[in-house]
N, C-alpha and C positions, 0 to 999 in steps of 0.2 A: 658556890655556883648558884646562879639565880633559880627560881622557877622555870623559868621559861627554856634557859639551858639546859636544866635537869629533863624538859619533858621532850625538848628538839634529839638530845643526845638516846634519850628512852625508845624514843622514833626512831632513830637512825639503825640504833641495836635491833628494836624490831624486825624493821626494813630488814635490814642484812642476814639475820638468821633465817628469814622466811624467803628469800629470794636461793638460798642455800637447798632449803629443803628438797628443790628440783634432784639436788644432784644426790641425794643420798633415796630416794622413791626409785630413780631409774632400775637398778638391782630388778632381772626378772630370772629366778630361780624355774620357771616352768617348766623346761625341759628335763632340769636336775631333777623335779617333784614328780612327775609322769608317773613310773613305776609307781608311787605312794596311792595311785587312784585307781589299781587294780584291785580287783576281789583276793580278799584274803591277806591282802597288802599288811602287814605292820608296820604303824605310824607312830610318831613320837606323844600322840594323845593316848595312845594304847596302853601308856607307862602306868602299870599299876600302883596304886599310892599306899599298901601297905607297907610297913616297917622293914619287914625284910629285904624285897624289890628296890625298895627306894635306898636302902646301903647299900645294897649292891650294885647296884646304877653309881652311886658317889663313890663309893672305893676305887668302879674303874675308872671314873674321870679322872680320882685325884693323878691314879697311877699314870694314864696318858698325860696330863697338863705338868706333872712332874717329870715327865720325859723332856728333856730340852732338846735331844737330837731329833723330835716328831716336829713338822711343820705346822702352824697355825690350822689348815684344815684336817690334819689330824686328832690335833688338839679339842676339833671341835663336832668331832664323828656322832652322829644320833648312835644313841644308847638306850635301848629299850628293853626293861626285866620285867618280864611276866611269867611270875609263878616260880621262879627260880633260873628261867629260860631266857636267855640275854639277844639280842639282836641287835646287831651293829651293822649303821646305813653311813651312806654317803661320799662322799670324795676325798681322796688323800692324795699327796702328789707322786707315788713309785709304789712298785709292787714290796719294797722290802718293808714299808710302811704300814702295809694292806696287814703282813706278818706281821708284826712288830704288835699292833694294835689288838689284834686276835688273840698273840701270847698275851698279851698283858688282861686283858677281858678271860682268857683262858686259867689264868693264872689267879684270879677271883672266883669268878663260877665256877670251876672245874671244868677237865673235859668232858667233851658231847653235851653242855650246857649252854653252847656261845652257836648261834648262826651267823655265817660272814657275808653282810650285802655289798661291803667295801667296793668301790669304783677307781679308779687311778685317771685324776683330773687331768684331761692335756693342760700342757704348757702354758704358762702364763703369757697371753701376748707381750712383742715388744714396746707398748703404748709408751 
């Protein structure tokens, strides 16, 4: 392929990727984030980076993402260990989920170690 091919086709890739971009920026999480910008709020920057904190954050994700009957936003609940103290935010799609996610978080930290912020997402529109 010529130069000139190589640099019209490089363009074109550009183009395309970046004419793209619109559609993956629209995402506005604001109203899901609200709560996060109250006083006293734990937020997923809060994640303590000591050794201990930071396995016990990974042992619950692996155990949720190892779950295959959790749904994708299950899969992907904020998990936040400070001090030994876990708190778990964000949207899942059924209350047995909201369960499910807490045993398993429960089931790592021990009980009266796990705060449950869990939410139950409405319904996915019919788009």
């Amino acid at each position: 392929m010529s130069q000139v091919l190589q640099g019209l086709f490089r363009a074109l890739v550009v183009s395309a990727i970046a004419s793209a971009v619109p559609l993956f920026a629209q995402a506005d999480n604001t109203k899901a984030n609200a709560g996060d910008r109250a006083q006293g709020a734990v937020t997923a920057d809060q994640q303590k980076e000591n050794p201990t904190d930071r396995a016990l954050t990974q042992k619950i994700r692996k155990a949720l993402v190892h779950d295959k009957t959790l749904s994708t936003y299950a899969h992907n609940v904020k998990i936040v260990s400070q001090d030994g103290h876990v708190t778990l935010k964000g949207p899942v799609r059924s209350g047995e989920e909201v369960k499910s996610v807490e045993a398993a978080a429960t089931k790592v930290a021990g009980a009266g170690h796990v705060s449950n912020e869990l939410t139950v997402a409405p319904p996915a529109s019919g788009k």
